[in-house]
C-alpha positions in Angstrom: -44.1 35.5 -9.8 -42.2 33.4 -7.6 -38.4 33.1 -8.1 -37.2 29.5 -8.9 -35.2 27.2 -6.4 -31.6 27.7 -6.6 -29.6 25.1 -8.1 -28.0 22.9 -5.7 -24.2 23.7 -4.7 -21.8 22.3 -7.0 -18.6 23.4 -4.6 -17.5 23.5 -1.6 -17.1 27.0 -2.2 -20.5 27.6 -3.0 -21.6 25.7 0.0 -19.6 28.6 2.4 -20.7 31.4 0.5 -24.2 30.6 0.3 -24.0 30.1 4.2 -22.3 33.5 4.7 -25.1 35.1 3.0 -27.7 33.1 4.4 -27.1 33.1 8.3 -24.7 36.0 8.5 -25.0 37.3 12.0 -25.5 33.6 13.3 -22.3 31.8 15.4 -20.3 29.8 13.5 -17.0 29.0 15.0 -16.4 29.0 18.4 -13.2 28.1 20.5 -12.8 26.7 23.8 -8.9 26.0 24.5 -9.6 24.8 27.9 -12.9 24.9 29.8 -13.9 28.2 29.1 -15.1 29.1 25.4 -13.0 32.1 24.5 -14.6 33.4 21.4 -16.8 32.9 18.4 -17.1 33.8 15.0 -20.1 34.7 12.6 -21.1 33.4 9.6 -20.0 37.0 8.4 -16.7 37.3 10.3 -16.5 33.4 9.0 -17.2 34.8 5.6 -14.7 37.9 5.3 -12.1 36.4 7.0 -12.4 33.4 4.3 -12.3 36.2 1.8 -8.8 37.9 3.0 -7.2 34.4 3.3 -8.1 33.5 0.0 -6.8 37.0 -1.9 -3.4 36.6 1.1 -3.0 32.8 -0.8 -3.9 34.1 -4.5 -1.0 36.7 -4.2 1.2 34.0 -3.2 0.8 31.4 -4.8 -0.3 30.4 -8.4 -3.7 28.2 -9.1 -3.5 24.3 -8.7 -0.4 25.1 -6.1 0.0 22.3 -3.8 0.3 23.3 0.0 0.8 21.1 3.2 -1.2 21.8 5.6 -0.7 20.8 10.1 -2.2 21.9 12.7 -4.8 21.7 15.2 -8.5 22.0 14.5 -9.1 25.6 15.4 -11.8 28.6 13.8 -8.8 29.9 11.7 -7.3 26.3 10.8 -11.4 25.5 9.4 -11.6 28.9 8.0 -8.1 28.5 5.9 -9.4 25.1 4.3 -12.1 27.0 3.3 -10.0 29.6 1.9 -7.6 27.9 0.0 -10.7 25.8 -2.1 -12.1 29.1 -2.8 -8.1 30.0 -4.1 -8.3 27.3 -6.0 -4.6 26.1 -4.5 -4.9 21.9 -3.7 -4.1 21.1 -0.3 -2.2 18.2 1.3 -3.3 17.9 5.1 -0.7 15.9 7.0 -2.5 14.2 10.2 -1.6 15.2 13.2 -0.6 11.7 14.5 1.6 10.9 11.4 5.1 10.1 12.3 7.6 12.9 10.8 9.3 10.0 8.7 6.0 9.3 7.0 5.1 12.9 6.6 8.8 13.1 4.7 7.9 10.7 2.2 4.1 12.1 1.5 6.3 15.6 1.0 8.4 13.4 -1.7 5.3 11.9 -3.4 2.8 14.8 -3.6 5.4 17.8 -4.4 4.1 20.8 -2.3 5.1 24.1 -3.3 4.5 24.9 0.5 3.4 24.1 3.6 1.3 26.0 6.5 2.1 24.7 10.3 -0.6 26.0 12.3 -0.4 26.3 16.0 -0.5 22.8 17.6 1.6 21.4 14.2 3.9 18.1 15.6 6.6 18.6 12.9 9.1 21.3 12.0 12.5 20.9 9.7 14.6 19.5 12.1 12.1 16.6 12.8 11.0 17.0 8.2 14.3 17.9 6.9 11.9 17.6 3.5 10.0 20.9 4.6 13.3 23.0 4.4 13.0 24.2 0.6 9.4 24.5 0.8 7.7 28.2 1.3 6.2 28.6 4.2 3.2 30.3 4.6 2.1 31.5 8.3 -1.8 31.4 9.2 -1.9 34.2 10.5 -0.7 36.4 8.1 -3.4 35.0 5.9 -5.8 37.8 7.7 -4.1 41.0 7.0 -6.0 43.0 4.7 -5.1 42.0 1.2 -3.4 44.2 -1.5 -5.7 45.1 -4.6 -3.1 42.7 -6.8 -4.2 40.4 -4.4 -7.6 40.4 -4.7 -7.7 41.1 -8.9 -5.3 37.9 -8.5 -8.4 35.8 -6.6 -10.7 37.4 -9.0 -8.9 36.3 -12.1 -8.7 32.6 -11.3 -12.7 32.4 -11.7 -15.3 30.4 -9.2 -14.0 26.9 -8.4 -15.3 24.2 -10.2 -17.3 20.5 -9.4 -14.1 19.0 -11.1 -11.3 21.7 -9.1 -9.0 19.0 -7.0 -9.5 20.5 -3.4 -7.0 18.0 -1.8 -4.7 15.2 -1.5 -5.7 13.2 1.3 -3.1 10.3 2.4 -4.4 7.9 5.0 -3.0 6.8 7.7 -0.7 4.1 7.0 3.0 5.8 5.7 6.1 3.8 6.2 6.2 2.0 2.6 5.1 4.1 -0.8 2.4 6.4 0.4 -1.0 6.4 -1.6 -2.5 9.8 -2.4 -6.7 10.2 -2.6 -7.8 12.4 -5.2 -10.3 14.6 -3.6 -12.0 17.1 -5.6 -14.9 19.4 -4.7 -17.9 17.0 -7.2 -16.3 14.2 -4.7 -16.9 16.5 -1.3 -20.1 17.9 -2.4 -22.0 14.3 -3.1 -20.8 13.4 0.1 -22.7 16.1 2.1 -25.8 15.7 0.3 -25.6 11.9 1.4 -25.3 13.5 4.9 -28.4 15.6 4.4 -30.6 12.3 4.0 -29.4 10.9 7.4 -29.5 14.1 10.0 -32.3 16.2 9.0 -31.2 20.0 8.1 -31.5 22.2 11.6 -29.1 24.8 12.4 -27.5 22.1 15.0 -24.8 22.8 17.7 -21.7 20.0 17.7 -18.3 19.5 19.0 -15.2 19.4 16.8 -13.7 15.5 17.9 -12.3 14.7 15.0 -8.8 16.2 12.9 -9.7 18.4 9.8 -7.3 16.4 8.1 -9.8 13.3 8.3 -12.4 13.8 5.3 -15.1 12.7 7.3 -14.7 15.7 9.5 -14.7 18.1 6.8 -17.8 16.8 5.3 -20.0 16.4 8.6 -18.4 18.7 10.7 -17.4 21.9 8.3 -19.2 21.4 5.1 -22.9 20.4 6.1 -22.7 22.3 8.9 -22.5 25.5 6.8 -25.3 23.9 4.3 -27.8 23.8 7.8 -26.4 27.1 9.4 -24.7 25.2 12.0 -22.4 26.1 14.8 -19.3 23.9 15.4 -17.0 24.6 18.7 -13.3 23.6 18.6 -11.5 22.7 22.0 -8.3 23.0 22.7 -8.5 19.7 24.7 -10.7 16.4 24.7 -9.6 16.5 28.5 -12.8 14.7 30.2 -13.9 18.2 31.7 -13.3 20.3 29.0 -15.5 18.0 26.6 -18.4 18.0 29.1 -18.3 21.4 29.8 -18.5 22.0 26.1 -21.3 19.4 26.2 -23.4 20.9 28.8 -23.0 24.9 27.7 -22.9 24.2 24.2 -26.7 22.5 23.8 -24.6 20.3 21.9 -27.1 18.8 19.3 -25.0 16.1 17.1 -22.1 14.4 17.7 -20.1 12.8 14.8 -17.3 10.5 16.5 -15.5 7.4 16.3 -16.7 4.3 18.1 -14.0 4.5 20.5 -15.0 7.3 21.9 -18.4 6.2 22.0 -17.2 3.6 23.8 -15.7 5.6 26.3 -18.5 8.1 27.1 -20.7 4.9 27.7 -18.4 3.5 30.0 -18.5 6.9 32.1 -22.6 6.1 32.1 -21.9 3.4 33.7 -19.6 4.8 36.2 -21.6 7.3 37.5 -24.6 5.4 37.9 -22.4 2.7 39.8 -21.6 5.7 42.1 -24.7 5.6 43.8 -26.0 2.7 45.7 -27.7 0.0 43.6 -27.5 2.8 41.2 -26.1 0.0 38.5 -28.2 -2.2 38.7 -31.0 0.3 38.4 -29.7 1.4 35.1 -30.0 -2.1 33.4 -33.1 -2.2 34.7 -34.3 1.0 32.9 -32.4 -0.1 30.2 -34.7 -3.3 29.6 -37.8 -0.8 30.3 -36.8 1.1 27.5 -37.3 -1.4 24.7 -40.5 -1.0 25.6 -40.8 2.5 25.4 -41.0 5.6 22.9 -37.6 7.5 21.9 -39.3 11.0 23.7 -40.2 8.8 27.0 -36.9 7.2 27.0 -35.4 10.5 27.0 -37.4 11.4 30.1 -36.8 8.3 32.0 -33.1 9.3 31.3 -33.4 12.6 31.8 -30.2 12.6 34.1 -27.6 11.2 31.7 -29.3 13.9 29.1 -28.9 16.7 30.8 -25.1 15.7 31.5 -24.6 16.2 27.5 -26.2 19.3 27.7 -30.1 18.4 27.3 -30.3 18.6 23.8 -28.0 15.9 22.0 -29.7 13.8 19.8 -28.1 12.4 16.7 -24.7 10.7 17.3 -23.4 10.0 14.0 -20.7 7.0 14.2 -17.4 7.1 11.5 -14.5 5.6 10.2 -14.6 2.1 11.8 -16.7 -0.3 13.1 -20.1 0.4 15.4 -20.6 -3.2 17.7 -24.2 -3.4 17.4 -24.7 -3.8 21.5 -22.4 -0.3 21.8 -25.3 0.8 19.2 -28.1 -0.4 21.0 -27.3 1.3 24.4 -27.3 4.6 23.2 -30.9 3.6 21.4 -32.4 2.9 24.7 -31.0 6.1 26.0 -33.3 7.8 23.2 -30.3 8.7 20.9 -30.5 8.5 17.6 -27.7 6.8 16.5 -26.3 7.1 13.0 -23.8 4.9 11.1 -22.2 4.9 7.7 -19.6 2.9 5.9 -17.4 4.6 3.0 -13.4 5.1 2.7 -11.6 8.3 1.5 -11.8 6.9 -2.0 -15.4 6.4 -2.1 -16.9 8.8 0.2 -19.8 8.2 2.2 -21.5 5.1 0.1 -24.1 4.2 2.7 -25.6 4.8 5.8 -28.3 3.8 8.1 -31.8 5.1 8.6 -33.3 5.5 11.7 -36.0 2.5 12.4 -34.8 0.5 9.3 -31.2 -0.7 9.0 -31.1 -2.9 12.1 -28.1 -2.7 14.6 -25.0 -4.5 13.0 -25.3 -3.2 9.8 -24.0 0.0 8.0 -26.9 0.8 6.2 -28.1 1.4 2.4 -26.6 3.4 -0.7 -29.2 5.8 -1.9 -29.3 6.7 -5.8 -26.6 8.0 -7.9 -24.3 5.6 -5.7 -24.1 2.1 -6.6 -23.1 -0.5 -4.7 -22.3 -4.5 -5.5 -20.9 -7.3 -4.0 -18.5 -9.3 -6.0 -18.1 -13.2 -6.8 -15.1 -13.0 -3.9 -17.4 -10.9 -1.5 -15.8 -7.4 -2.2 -17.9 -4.5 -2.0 -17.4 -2.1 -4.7 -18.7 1.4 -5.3 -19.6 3.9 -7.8 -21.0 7.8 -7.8 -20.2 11.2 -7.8 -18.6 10.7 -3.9 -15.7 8.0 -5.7 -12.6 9.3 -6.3 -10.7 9.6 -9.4 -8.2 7.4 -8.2 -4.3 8.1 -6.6 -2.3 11.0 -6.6 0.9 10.5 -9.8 0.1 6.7 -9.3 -1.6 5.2 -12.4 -0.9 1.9 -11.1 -2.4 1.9 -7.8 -5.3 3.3 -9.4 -5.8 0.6 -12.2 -5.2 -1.5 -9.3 -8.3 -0.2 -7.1 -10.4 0.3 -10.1 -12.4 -2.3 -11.9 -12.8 -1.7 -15.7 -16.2 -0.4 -15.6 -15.3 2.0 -13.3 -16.4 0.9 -9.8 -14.1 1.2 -6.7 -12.3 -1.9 -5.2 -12.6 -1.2 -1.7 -11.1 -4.7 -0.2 -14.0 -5.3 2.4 -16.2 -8.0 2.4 -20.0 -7.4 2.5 -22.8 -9.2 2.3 -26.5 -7.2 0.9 -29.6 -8.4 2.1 -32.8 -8.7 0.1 -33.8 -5.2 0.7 -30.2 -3.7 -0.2 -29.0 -3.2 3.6 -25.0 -3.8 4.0 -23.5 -5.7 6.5 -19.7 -5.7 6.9 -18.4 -9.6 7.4 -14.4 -8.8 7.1 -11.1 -7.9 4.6 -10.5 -8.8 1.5 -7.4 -6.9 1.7 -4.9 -6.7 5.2 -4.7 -3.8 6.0 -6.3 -3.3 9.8 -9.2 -0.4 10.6 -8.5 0.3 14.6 -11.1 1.4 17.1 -10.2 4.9 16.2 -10.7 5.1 12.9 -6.6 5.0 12.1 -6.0 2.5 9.2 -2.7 0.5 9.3 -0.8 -1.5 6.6 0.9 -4.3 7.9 3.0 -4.3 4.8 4.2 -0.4 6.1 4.9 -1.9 10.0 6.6 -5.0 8.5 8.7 -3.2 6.2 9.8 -1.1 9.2 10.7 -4.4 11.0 12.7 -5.2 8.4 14.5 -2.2 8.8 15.1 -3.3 12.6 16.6 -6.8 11.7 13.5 -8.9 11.4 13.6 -11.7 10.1 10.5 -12.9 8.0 8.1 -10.4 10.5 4.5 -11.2 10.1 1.8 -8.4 12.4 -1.9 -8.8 12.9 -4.6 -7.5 15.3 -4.6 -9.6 18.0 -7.4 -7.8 19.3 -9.5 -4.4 18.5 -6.7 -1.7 18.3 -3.8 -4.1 19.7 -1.0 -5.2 17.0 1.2 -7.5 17.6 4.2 -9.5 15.2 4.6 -13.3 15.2 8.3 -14.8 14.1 9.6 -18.2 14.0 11.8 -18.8 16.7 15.8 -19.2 16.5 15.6 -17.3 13.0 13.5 -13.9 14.4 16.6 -11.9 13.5 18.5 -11.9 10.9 21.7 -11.3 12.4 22.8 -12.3 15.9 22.3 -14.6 19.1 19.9 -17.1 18.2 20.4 -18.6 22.1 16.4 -18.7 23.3 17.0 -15.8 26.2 19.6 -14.0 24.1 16.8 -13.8 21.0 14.3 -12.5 23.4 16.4 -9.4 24.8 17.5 -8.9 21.5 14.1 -8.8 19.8 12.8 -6.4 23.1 15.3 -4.1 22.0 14.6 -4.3 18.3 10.9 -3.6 19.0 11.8 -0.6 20.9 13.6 0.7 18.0 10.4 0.2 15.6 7.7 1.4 17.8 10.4 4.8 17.8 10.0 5.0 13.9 6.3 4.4 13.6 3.4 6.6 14.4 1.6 6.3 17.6 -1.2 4.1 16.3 0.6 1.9 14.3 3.0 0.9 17.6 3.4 -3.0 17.6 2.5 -4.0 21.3 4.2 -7.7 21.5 6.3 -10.3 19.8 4.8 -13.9 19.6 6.5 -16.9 18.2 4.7 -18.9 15.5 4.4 -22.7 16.6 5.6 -24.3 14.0 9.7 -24.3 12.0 8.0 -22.2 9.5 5.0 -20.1 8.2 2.6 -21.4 5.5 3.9 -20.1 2.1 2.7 -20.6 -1.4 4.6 -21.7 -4.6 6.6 -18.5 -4.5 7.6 -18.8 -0.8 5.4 -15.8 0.1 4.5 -16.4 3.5 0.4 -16.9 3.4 -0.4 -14.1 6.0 -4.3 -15.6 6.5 -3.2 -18.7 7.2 -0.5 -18.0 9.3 -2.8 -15.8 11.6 -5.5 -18.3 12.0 -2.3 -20.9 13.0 -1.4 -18.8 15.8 -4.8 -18.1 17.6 -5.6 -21.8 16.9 -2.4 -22.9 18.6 
């Protein structure tokens, strides 16, 4: 009599070690510091290395620990998350491109017993004075062969469960109060099994682009890559010839990136076909040919540019901020297949897009348990097994973000179409998604200002991934020179000072001086941010 189907994975931990049984001889990790791959890991070597890191962390520290967590993405970083889920110890990954000051006040907020800087970490105590009474755990010693108290300590804390916190992910913004996502492994697992529905299980080969730290990473490029036996390469460099030589060696199969970088590998289409004579022009013209044709012949009439990602890249999956839907269509006519979801940390992956049905533009559907609606103001707001629980030690923020039966206030706009597709028409809330995927609070860079001497500071995005701050002139500071020339040096030099405290993406790139005596304000003299904006581009 035939065995029944297993029951789906309801941990992340389940996930690895169903994977480790599964495809144990198979690559898994591989590593490529510069353009040569220097080794690789098996699902096996994955699995028992996962085993002695998790026993190394049980012995030192107690269940539902909190542990910060730097580094850069490498076989042992991936390897450690997966360890420290299976240890049951919560972890509290601090981006790579956070400033140090931000990363002190997340320290402050989320009360980590430790912290783990992995090789390619940006911050230490001098730069995190906050790390200093912190243990600190090394990755490395995480391999040595664990002590029998070590492993009856792992043993004793029983498997992981759906409702186990697995970490406390803050975004990107920092310099005000820093908000902590509750991310638990119910939240993680719903998330990949949304994944599954879009790029068909196949034990697929892909680059490691994005940090660990980011939870989209971790759920396309860790988590359902173990569910489909995949094999995921970490490089040491996204130099342009170390990511095509991963490209073309590595039969790279999916890519899951941000637009910007999508951006950028079209643009070098372009260049090397303008490197031959007429050789542009040519291109557009296949381009329009290829509307008419077939995804397999448009592959062949573009063989070239396939075989320069390696011959066999198919799906590129597009996350964390917007897709323009000509960047979208280029790739289509190349014979891609080109992916796109819309979701936050708090909400996981709510929809994405199908191939052949959710036309360019849009982000796609939610597919049962989520639910998705769009409110009387034009908010989209989510429910399911992917939404958080809300933030970190923060019951107001999360009665805040929260409606009362239950669905999350995500702050975009939407509009749904008759059949339930999402298209994205704006903010509801302020803060800014750039062309990387980075979010920025204006509130954070404005408080900063402050900080700096700014007098009534109000920043925007002047343009995809550019922010800039508009002031009313004579009174930009509040202390000093108010003489035209004087007030410009003086503000120069201010900026300077900010851009020095903030992180690299949230760097303010100009000052621009509103045009009229003063900003549009309401009752309460709070300066009416929307208005204001739309005053300056107008003007």
């Amino acid at each position: 009599m035939p065995s029944a189907p297993a029951a789906p994975p309801t941990t992340v931990t389940e996930i690895a070690e169903r994977a480790f049984q599964t495809y144990g001889s198979a690559p898994l990790f591989s590593h490529r510091p510069s353009r040569a791959r220097t080794r690789t890991l098996t699902y096996a070597g994955v699995g028992e290395l996962v085993h002695r890191m998790a026993a190394n962390l049980a012995a030192t520290l107690p269940a539902g620990s909190r542990l910060g967590v730097q580094g850069s993405p490498s076989p042992e970083l991936a390897s450690f998350y997966l360890a420290a889920a299976q240890a049951r110890v919560t972890l509290i990954p601090f981006d790579l491109r956070m400033s140090a000051e931000a990363i002190g006040r997340i320290i402050e907020v989320s009360g980590p017993e430790a912290v783990l800087l992995a090789p390619g970490a940006t911050i230490d105590e001098l730069s995190v004075p906050a790390l200093g009474p912190l243990r600190n755990i090394v990755l490395r010693d995480l391999d040595a062969e664990p002590t029998t108290l070590g492993r009856a300590a792992l043993a004793e804390r029983g498997d992981p469960q759906p409702s186990d916190l697995v970490e406390v992910v803050f975004t990107s913004g920092t310099t005000g109060a820093p908000k902590g996502v509750l991310v638990t492994n119910g939240n993680l697992v719903a998330s990949v099994e949304r994944m599954r529905l879009v790029v068909p299980d196949a034990p697929h080969q892909m680059i490691s682009i994005l940090p660990l730290s980011h939870v989209m990473e971790q759920v396309g490029g860790l988590f359902y890559m173990l569910t489909v036996g995949g094999h995921v390469e970490y490089l040491g460099s996204l130099r342009p010839d170390v990511f095509a030589a991963a490209m073309a060696e590595g039969k790279v199969s999916v890519l899951i990136c941000v637009p910007q970088l999508i951006q950028l590998l079209a643009e070098r289409i372009r260049r090397e076909a303008a490197k031959t004579p007429g050789g542009a022009w040519k291109l557009e013209r296949a381009l329009q040919l290829a509307d008419l044709l077939p995804r397999r012949l448009r592959r062949r009439l573009f063989a070239r540019i396939h075989r320069s990602f390696g011959g066999e890249l198919l799906y590129v999956v597009s996350a964390a901020a917007y897709l323009p839907p000509d960047l979208q269509r280029f790739y289509e006519r190349l014979g891609f297949v080109v992916v796109q979801g819309y979701g936050t940390t708090e909400c996981g992956l709510a929809t994405t897009t199908f191939p052949g049905r959710a036309p360019a533009g849009t982000v796609g559907y939610a597919v049962v348990p989520t639910q998705l609606r769009i409110a009387a103001d034009g908010e989209i707001q989510v429910a399911g097994p992917a939404v958080s629980a809300g933030y970190d030690r923060n019951p107001a923020a999360t009665a805040e973000a929260f409606t009362a039966d239950g669905f999350y206030r995500t702050g975009d706009a939407g509009r749904l179409a008759a059949d339930g597709c999402l298209t994205l028409i704006g903010r509801t809330r302020t803060m800014f998604v750039l062309p990387n995927g980075m979010k920025v609070f204006p509130e954070d860079l404005e408080a900063t200002l402050a900080v700096e001497g700014f007098a009534d500071p109000v920043t925007f995005e002047a343009a995809p991934g550019r922010i800039e701050v508009m002031v009313i002139a004579g009174r930009a500071l509040r202390s000093g020179d108010h003489d035209p020339a004087a007030e410009k040096d003086a503000l120069t030099d201010a900026l300077k000072r900010v851009n020095k405290r903030l992180g690299e993406h949230q760097r303010i790139s100009a000052v621009r001086f509103y045009p009229d005596p003063d900003f549009p304000r309401t009752h309460t003299l709070k300066i009416q941010r929307a208005k204001a904006v739309e005053r300056l581009l107008a003007g």
